[in-house]
C-alpha positions as CSV (number, residue, x, y, z in Angstrom):
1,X,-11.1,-22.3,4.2
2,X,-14.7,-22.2,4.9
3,X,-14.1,-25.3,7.6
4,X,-11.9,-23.4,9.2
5,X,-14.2,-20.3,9.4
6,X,-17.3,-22.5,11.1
7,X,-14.7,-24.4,13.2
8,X,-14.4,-20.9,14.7
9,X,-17.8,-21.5,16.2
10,X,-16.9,-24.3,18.5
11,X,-19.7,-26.3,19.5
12,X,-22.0,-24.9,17.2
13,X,-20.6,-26.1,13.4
14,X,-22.9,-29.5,14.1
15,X,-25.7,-27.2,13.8
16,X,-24.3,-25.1,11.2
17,X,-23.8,-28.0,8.7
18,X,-27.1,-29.7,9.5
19,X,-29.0,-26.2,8.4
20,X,-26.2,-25.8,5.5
21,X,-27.2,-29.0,4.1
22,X,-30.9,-28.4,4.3
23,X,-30.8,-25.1,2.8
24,X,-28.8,-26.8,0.1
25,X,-31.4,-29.6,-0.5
26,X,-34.3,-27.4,-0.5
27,X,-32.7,-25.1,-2.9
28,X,-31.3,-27.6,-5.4
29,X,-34.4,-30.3,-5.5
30,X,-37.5,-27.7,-4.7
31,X,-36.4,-24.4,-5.9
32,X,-33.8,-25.5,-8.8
33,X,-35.9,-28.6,-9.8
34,X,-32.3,-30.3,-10.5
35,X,-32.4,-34.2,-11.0
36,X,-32.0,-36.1,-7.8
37,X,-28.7,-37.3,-7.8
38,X,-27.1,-34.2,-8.8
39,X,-28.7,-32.5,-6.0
40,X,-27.9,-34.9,-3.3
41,X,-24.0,-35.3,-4.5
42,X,-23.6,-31.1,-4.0
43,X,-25.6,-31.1,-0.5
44,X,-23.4,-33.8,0.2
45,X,-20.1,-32.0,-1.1
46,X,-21.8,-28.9,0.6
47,X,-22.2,-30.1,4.6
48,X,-18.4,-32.1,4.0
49,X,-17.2,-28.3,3.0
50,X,-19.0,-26.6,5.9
51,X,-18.0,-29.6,8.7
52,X,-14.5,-28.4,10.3
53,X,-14.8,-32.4,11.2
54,X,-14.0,-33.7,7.8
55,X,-11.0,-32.7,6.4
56,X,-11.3,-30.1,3.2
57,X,-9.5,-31.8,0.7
58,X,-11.2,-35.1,2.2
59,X,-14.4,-33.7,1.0
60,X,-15.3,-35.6,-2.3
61,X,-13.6,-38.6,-1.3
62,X,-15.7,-39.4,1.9
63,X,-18.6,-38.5,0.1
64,X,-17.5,-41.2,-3.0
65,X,-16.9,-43.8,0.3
66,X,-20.3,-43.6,1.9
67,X,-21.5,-43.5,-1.8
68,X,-20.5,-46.8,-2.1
69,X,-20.9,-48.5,0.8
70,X,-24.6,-47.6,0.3
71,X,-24.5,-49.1,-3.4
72,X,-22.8,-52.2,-1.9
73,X,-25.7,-52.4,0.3
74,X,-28.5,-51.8,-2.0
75,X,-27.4,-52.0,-5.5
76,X,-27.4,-55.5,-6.5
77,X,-30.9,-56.0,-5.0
78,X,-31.9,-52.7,-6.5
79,X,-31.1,-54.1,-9.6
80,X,-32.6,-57.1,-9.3
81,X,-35.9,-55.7,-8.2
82,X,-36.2,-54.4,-11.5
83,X,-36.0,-57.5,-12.9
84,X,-38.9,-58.7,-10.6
85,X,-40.8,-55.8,-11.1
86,X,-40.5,-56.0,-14.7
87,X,-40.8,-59.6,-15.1
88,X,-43.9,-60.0,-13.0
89,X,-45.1,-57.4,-14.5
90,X,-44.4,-58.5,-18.2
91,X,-45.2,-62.1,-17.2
92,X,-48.8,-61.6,-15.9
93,X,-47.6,-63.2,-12.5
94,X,-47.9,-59.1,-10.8
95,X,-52.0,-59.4,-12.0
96,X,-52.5,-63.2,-11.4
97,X,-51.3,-62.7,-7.3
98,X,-53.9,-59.1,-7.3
99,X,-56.7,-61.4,-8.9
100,X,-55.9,-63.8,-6.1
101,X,-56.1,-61.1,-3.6
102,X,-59.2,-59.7,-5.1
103,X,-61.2,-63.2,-5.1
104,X,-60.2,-63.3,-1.6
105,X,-60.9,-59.6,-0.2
106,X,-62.7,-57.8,-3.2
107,X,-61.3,-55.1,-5.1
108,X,-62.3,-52.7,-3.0
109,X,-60.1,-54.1,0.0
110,X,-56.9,-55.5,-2.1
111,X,-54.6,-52.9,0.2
112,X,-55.9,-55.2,3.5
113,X,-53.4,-57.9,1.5
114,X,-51.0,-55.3,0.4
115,X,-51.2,-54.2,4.2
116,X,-50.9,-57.5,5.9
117,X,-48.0,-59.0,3.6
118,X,-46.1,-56.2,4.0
119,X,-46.6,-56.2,7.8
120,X,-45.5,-59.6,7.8
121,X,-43.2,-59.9,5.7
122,X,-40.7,-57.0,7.2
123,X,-40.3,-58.8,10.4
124,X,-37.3,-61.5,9.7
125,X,-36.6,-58.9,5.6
126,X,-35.4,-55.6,5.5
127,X,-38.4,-52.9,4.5
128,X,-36.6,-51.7,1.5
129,X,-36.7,-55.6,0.1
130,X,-40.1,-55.9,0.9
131,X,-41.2,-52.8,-0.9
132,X,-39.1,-54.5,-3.9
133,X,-41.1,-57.0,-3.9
134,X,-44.9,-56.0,-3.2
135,X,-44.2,-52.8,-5.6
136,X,-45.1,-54.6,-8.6
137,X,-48.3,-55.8,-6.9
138,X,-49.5,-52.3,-6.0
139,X,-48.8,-51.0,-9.4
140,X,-50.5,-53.9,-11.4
141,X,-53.6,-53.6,-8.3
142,X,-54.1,-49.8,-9.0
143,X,-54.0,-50.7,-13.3
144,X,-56.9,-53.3,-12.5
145,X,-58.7,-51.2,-10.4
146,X,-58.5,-48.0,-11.7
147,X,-58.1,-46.0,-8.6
148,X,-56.6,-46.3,-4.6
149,X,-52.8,-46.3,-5.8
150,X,-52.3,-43.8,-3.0
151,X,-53.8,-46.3,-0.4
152,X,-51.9,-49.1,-1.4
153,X,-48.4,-46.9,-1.2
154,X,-48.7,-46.3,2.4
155,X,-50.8,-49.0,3.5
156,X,-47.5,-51.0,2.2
157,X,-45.1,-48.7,3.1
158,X,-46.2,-48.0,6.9
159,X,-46.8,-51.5,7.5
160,X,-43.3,-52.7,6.8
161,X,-41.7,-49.6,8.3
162,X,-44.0,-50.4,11.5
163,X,-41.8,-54.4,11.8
164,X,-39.3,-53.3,10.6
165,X,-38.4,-51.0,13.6
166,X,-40.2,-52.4,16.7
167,X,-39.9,-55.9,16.1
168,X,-36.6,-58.1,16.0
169,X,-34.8,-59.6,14.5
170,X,-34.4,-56.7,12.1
171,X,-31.2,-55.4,13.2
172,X,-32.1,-52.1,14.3
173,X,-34.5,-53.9,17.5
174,X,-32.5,-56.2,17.7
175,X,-29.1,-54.5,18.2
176,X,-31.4,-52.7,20.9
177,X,-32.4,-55.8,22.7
178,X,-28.5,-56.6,22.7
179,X,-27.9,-53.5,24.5
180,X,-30.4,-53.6,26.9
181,X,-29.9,-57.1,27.3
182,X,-33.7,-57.1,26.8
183,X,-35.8,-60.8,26.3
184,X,-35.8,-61.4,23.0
185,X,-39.3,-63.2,23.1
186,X,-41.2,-61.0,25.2
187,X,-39.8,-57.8,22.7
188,X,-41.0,-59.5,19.6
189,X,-44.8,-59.9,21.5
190,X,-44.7,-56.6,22.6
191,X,-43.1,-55.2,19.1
192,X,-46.4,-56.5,17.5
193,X,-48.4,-55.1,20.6
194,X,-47.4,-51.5,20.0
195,X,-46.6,-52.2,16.2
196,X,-50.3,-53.8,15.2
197,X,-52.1,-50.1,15.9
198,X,-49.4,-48.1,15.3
199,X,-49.5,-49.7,11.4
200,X,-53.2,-49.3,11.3
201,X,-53.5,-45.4,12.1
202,X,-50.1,-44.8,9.9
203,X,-50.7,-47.5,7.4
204,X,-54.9,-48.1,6.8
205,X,-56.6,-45.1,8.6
206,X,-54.1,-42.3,7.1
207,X,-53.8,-43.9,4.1
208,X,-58.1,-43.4,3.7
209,X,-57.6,-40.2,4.6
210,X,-54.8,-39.1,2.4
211,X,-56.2,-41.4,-0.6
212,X,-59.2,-39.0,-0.6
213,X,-57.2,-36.0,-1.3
214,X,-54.3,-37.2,-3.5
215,X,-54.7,-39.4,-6.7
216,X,-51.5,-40.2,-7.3
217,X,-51.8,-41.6,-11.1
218,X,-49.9,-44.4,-12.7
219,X,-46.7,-43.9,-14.3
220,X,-43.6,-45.9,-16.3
221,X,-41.0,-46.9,-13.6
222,X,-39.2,-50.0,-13.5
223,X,-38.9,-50.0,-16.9
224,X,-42.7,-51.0,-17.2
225,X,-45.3,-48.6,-18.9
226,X,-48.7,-47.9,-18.1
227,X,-49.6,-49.1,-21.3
228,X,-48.4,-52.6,-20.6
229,X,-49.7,-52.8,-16.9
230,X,-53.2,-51.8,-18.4
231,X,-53.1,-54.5,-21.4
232,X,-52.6,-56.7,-18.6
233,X,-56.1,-56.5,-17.6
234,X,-57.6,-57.9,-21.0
235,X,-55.7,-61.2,-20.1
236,X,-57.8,-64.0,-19.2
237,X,-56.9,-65.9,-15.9
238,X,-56.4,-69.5,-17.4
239,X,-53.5,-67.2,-19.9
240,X,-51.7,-66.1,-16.5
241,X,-49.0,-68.1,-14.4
242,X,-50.9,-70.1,-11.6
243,X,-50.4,-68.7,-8.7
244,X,-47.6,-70.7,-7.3
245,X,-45.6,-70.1,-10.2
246,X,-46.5,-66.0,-9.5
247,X,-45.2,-66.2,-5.8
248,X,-42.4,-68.2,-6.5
249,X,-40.1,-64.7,-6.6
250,X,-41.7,-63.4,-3.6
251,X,-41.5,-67.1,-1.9
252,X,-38.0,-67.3,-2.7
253,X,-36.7,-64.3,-1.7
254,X,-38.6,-64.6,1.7
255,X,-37.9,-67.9,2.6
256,X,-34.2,-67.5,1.9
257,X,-33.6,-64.2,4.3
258,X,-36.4,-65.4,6.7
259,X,-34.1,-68.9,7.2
260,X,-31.1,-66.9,8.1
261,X,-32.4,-64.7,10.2
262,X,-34.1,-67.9,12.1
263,X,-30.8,-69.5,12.2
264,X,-29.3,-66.3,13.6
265,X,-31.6,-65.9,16.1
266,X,-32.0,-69.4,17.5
267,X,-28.6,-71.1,17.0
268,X,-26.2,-67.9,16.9
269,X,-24.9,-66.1,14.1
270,X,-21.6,-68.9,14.9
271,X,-23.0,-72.0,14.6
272,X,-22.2,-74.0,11.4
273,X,-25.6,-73.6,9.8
274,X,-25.2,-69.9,9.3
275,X,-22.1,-70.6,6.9
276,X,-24.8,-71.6,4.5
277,X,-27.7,-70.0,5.4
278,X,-25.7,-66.7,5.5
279,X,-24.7,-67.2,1.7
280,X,-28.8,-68.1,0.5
281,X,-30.3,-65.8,2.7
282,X,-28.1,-62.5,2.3
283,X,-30.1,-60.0,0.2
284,X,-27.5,-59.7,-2.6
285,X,-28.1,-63.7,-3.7
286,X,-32.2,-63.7,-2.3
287,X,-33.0,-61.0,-4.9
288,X,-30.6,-62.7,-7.4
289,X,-33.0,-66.0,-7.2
290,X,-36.5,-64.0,-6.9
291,X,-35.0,-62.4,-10.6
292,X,-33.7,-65.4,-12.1
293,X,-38.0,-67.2,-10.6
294,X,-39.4,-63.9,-12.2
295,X,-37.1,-63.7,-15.3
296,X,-38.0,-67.6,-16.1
297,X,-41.4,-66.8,-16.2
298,X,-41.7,-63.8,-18.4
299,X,-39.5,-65.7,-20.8
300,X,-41.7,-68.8,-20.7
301,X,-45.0,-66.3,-20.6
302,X,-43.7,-64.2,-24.2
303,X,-43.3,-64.7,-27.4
304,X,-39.9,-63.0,-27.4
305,X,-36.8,-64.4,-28.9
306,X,-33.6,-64.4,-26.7
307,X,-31.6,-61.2,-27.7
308,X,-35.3,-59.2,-27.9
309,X,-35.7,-60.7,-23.9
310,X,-32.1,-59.7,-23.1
311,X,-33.2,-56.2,-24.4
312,X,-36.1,-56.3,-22.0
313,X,-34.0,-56.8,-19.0
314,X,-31.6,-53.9,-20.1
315,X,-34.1,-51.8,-20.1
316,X,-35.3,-53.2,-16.7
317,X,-31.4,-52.7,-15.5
318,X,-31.3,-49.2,-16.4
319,X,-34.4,-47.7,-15.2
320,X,-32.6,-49.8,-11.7
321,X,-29.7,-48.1,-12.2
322,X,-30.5,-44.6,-11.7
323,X,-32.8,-46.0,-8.9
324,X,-29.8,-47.4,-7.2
325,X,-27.8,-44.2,-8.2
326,X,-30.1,-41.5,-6.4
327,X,-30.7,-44.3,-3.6
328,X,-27.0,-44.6,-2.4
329,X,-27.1,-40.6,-2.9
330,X,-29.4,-40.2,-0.6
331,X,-27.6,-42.5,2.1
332,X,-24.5,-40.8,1.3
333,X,-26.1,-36.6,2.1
334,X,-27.2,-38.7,5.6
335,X,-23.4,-40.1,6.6
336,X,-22.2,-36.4,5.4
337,X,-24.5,-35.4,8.0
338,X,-23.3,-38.0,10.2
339,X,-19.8,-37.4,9.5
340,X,-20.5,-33.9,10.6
341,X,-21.2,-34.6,14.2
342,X,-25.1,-33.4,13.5
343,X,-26.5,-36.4,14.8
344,X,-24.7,-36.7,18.1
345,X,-25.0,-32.9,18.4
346,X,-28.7,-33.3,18.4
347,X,-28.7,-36.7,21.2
348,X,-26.4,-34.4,23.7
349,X,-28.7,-31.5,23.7
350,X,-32.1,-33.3,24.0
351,X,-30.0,-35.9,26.4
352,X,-30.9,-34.2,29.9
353,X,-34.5,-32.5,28.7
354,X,-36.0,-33.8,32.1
355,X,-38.3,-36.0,30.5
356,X,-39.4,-39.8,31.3
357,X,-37.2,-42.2,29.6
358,X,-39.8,-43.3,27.2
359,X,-39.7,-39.9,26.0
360,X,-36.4,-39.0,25.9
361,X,-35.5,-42.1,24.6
362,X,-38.3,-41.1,21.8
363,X,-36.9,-37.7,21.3
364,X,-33.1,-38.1,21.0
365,X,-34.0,-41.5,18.5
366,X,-36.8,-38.8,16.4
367,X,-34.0,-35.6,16.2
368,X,-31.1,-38.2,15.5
369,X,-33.3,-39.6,12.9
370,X,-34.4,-36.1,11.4
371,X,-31.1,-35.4,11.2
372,X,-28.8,-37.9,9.6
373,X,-31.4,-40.1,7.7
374,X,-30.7,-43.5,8.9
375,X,-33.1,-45.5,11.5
376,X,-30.7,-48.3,12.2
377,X,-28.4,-44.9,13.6
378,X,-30.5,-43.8,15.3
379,X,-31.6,-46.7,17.0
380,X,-27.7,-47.7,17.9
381,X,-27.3,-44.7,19.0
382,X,-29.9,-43.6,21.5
383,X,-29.3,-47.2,23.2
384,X,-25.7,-46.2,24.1
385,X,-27.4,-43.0,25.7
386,X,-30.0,-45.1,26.8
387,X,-28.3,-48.3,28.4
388,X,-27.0,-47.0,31.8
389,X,-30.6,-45.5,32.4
390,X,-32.4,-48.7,31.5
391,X,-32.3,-50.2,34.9
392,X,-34.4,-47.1,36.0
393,X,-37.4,-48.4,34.0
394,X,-40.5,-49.4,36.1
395,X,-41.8,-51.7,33.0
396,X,-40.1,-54.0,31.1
397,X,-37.3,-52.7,29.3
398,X,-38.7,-53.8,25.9
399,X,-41.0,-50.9,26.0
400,X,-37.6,-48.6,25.9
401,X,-36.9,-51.1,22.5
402,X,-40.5,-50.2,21.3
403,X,-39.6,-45.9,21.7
404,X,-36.8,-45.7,20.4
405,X,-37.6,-47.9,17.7
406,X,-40.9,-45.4,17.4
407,X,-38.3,-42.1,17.2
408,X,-36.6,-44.1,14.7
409,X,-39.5,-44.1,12.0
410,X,-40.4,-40.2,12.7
411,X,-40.2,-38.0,9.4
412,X,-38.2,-39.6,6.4
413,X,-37.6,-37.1,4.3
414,X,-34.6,-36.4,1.3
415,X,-31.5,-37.9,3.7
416,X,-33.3,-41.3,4.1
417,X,-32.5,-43.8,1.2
418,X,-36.0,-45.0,1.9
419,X,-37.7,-41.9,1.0
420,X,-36.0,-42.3,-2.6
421,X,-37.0,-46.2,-3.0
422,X,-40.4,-45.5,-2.2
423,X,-40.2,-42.4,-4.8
424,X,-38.4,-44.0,-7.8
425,X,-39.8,-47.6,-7.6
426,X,-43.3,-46.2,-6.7
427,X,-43.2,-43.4,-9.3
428,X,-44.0,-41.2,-7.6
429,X,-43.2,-36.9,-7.6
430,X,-41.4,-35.6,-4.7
431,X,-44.9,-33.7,-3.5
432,X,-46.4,-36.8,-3.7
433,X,-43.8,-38.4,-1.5
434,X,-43.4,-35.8,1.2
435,X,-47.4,-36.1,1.3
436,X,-47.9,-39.8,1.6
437,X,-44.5,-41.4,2.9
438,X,-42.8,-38.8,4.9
439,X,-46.6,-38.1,6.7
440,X,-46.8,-41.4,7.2
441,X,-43.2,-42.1,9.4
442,X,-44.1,-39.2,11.2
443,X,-47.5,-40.6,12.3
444,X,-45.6,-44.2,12.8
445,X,-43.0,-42.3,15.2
446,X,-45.9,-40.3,16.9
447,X,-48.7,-43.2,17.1
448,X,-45.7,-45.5,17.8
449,X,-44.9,-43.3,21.4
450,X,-48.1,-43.4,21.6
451,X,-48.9,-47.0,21.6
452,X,-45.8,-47.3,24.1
453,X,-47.2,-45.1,26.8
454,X,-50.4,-46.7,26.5
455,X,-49.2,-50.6,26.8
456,X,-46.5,-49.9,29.3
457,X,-49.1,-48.1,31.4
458,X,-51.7,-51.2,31.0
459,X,-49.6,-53.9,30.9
460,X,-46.1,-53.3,32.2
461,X,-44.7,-56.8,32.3
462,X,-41.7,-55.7,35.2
């Protein structure tokens, strides 16, 4: 067997299925051009085959696993986005929230709101909900102004990456904080110390640059066409939803998560309360009520009988389908990778480099990261490495919080499920991706260490 062969190589098959599987990604997306899905499910067959550490004829079948516990992560809310996006789209409520933006910054600076709410908004949701949910906004912003859709992908997506992995309680810093039995107050000011610049160089002042050089056009995704975002724009205000009525999916959906997560973190993830803010505020039911908001609407907002509506939504469901599909793919080639001992191959070499321990914290979370796909990972796992060396720290050990959670962001590329939400529900080609998002983690991870050294140099807090 050909497991057998690279177990021959001792401590050496980690490598040999990491560069196995991105041999087999490169050739099957870049030089074969084969749909995404198919291409992730061989490169995920391909590093199982290679790995002496997954059993042969266990192959397929922990490939299917970590298929689905991906898709029971991200599939209903997946799903339901496209409803939202669809809806809001549909509905007018997508173009009545940018003209509200517009009236407030000009449209020439709607990505400062794209920027900000996404900033904010990824501290108590997870990114990948957020970009759900300010998608629809970008898409109907770039329709009504004709140009800047670049921008307003990565001044969205940087910003919520930025929260979403220095500052808790997202789980990744704050499983971090647990370890390092860190403050929990003083690492959510310093996460939007080091996070604030970090999301404006990544986020705003790469996303100028890049927007300059790459017009990334419109296209149908989400079951929504360029046709009808465009028609959108002959609407007059007073024949839109009011604004309330617009937010209410993105109200609903925020409030809902952001109550648990408030509950969690001040009372205890024990305490009676969470029973019920658990059930309202887990993703699978807060997406289920920002769709049913959205849904309302667009029904209210058309002229469509019932079964040509349900049609509507079908369509929606679909396009969400093979979103969810190449999503939970992508997760599943990164626990292949996992599964293959890559990512804790990578921490032990880079463990004893010699380094600070704000740098080698950075650089085992960045290769661990590279390698598998998954930031929460690599967060969880450079803290274990991490947590008998904290006391070693001559600044407050939230700083260790903020590098690691830096290293974390660096380079998303095809094994990150993120990569493939902000490619599918974005529209965007895989150049374009690699261009804008992938650049864009990198600079977070590098700005991001950046920001660390700086602060913890200026203002240690010991």
């Amino acid at each position: 067997m050909l497991n057998s062969t690279v177990l021959q190589l001792g401590g050496q098959a980690p490598l040999v299925s990491l560069v196995a599987g991105i041999v087999a990604i490169i050739l099957l997306l870049v030089v074969f051009d084969l749909p995404a899905f198919v291409s992730l499910v061989i490169a995920g067959f391909t590093v199982g085959i290679v790995a002496p550490e997954v059993a042969f004829a266990s192959v397929p079948g922990e490939f299917a696993t970590a298929f689905g516990n991906n898709m029971a992560g991200i599939g209903i809310p997946i799903l339901m986005a496209a409803i939202i996006g669809k809806a809001m789209v549909e509905s007018g409520a997508a173009n009545r929230i940018v003209r509200g933006f517009t009236s407030v910054f000009g449209d020439e600076n709607t990505e400062l709101s794209l920027f900000t709410s996404s900033f904010v908004m990824s501290i108590p949701v997870f990114f990948d909900n957020v970009f759900y949910l300010l998608a629809p906004l970008a898409r109907s912003a770039r329709a009504r102004v004709g140009k800047n859709y670049t921008l307003y992908i990565v001044a969205v997506g940087a910003a919520g990456v930025v929260t979403h992995g220095f500052v808790p309680p997202t789980p990744g810093p704050l499983l971090a904080v647990e370890e390092f039995d860190a403050n929990l107050g003083s690492t959510i000011m310093i996460g939007v110390l080091v996070g604030m610049p970090t999301a404006i160089v990544s986020g705003l002042g790469y996303g100028y640059w890049i927007n300059r050089r790459l017009d990334i056009p419109l296209r149908d995704s989400m079951g929504t066409t360029v046709e009808e975002l465009e028609a959108q724009n002959e609407v007059s205000t007073s024949s839109l939803p009011n604004m309330f009525e617009a937010l209410l999916p993105i109200l609903l959906a925020v409030l809902l998560v952001t109550a648990d997560t408030t509950a969690q973190t001040l009372v205890g993830e024990n305490a009676p309360i969470t029973d019920i803010t658990g059930f309202f505020g887990d993703p699978n039911l807060a997406l289920t009520a920002a769709a049913l908001a959205a849904a309302l609407t667009y029904y209210r907002m058309s002229d469509l009988g019932s079964d040509a509506f349900s049609d509507e939504l079908t369509e929606a469901l679909k396009s969400g389908g093979n979103i969810a599909a190449i999503t939970a793919a992508g997760g599943a080639f990164g626990a292949m990778l996992q599964a293959a001992g890559a990512g804790m191959y990578i921490a032990d070499s880079l463990e004893g480099i010699g380094l600070g321990l704000l740098v080698t914290a950075w650089v085992i979370a960045a290769g661990v990261r590279v390698v598998q796909g998954s930031a929460t990972v690599a967060i969880v796992t450079t803290a274990g490495i991490m947590a008998p060396l904290a006391s070693g720290l001559d600044v407050n050990v939230a700083y260790l919080v903020m590098a690691i959670g830096a290293g974390a962001s660096f380079c998303s590329w095809y094994n990150d499920s993120g990569f493939w939400i902000v490619k599918e529900i974005g529209g965007l080609t895989q150049a374009e991706t690699l261009k804008t998002w992938t650049v864009a983690t990198t600079l977070i991870g590098l700005t991001g260490l950046l920001s660390t050294l700086i602060f913890s140099t200026i203002l240690p807090l010991a």
